[in-house]
C-alpha positions in Angstrom: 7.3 14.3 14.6 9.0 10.9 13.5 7.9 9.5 17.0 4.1 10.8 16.3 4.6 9.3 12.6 5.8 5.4 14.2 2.7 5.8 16.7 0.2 6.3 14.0 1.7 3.3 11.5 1.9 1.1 14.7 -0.5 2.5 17.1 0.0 -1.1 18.9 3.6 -1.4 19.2 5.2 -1.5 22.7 8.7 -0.3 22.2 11.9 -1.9 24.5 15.2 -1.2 24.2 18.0 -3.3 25.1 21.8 -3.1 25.8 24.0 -6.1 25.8 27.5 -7.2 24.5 27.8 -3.6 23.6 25.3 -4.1 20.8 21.9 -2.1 21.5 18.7 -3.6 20.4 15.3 -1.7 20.0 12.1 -4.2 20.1 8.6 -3.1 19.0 6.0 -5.7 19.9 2.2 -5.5 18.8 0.7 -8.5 20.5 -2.8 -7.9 19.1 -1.6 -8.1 15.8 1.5 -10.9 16.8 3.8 -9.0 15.0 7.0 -7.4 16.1 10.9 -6.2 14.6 13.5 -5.7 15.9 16.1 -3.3 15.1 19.7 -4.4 16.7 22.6 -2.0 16.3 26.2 -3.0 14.0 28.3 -0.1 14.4 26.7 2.9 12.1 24.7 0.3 11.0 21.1 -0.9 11.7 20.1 -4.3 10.9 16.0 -4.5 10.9 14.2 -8.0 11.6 10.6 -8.9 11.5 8.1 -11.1 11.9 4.0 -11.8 12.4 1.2 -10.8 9.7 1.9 -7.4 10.3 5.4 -5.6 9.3 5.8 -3.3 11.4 8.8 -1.3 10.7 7.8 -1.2 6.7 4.3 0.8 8.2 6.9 3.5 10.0 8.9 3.8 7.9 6.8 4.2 4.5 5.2 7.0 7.2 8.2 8.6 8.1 9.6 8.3 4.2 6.1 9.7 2.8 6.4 12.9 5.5 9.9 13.4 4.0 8.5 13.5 0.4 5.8 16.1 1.7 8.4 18.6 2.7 8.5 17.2 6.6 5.5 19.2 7.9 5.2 19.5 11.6 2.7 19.5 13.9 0.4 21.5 13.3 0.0 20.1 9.8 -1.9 17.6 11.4 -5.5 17.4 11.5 -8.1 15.1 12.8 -11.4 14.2 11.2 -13.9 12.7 13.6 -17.3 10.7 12.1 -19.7 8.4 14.2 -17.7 5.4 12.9 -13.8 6.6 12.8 -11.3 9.0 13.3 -9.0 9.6 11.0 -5.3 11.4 11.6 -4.5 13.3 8.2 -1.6 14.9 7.0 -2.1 17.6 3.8 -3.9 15.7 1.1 -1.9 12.8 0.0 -3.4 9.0 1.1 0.8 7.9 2.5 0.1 10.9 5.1 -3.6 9.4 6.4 -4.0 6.9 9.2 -8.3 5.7 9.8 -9.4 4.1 12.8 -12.5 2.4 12.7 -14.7 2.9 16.0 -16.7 -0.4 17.0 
């Protein structure tokens, strides 16, 4: 569900992962929005950059932290509302747990 959750807050991220000088490093890149983060590995530790308009790590996790809060539903919590102009993921009733896609 978490994975689900970090596609719907960034539904353009591209997601690399890299291992090097025994430090891993996990890079999510949304080029239409010129944004990216990058989240490098310190022993237990995670260490989160970011940069671009967009911040995309905040957006996944503010999803994954408001799922928490709503008692970690799974999947089939999840509904879908489809209109002529959008479709809309939706999670219970709270606005944290609903992502809107316009359609142009």
């Amino acid at each position: 569900m978490p994975a689900f959750l970090a596609q719907l807050a960034a539904p353009g991220a591209q997601f690399v992962e890299t291992v090097g000088g025994g430090r891993e490093t996990a890079y999510l890149f949304d080029t239409s929005r010129e944004s990216f983060a990058a989240l490098t590995q310190d022993g237990p530790e995670w260490t989160v950059r970011q940069g671009g308009p967009v911040e995309i790590w905040d957006a996944i996790e503010g999803a994954v932290t408001a799922w928490q809060e709503s008692g970690e539903p799974d999947i089939r919590a999840v509904r879908l509302e489809v209109t002529p102009r959008s479709h809309a993921y939706v999670i219970g009733n709270q606005s944290t747990l609903r992502w809107e896609r316009r359609i142009d």
